[in-house]
N, C-alpha and C positions, 0 to 999 in steps of 0.2 A: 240846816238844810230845810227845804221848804218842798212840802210835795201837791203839785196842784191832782185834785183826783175833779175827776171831768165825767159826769154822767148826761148821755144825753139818750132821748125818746124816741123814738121814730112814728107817725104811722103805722095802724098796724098791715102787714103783708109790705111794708116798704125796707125793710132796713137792710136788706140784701141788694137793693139799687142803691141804697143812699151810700150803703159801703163801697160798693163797685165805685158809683162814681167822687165818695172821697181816694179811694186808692189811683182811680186817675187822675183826678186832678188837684187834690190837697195833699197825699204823702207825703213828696218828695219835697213840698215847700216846708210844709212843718217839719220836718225833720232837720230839712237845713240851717234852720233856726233853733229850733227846739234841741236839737240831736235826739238820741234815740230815746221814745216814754219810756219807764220801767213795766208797765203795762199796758196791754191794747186787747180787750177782749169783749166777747158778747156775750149775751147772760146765757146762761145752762137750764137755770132753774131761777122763778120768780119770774118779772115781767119777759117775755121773748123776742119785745119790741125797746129792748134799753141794751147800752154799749155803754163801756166804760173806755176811759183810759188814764191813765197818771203818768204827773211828768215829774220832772226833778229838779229844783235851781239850788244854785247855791243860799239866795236870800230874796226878798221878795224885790229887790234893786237888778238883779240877774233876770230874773221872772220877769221884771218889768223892760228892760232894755232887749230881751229876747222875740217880747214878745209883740213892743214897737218894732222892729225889726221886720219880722214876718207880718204886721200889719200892710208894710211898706212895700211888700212883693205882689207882681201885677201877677205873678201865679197863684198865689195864696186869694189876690182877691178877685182872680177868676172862678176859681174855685167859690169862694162865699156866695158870687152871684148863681153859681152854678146851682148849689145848693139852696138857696131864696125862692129861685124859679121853681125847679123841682116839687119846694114846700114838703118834703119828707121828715124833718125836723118840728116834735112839736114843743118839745121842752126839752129845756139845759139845765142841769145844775153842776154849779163849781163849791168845791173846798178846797181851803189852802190849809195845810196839816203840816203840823211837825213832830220830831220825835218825841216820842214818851221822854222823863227827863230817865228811866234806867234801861231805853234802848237804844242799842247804837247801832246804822245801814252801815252795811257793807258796801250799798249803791251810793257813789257819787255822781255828781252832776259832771256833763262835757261840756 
């Protein structure tokens, strides 16, 4: 299993717009592709201007074809433009992580 963990930065005082407007207009596409992250959250404590979220594939060939996939959607890449213009987004970081080799999820991939 492969988990992609997806940290991204916002401006700071923006990431409550940049969220509102991924919940209109990126959700529904990444999800339809993606299916549901294991998690979607904003930070508590530490930076107040950073979100997280992680996803789940079966292998980084699943990850890869999913994610072609939702590249492909004119809502996904209204969405991206929507997000460009805005400029709320300052920094992305990705990792792709796997299990320890003596833990085993319970979460699998849809």
């Amino acid at each position: 299993m492969l988990f992609d963990v997806r940290t991204y930065t916002c401006r700071p005082g923006s990431i409550r717009k940049h969220m509102e407007l991924y919940l209109e207009k990126g959700w529904a596409a990444q999800r339809r592709h993606l299916g549901e992250p294991l998690f979607y959250g904003a930070c508590e404590t530490g930076d107040p201007n950073q979100y997280v979220h992680i996803w789940v594939y079966e292998n980084a060939g699943d990850r890869e074809k999913k994610r072609a996939a939702m590249q492909a959607d004119p809502d996904w890449q209204a969405y991206i433009a929507a997000s460009a213009e805005a400029g709320w987004l300052i920094k992305q970081e990705n990792k792709l992580m796997v299990n320890a080799p003596f833990f085993e999820s319970s979460v699998k991939p849809k």
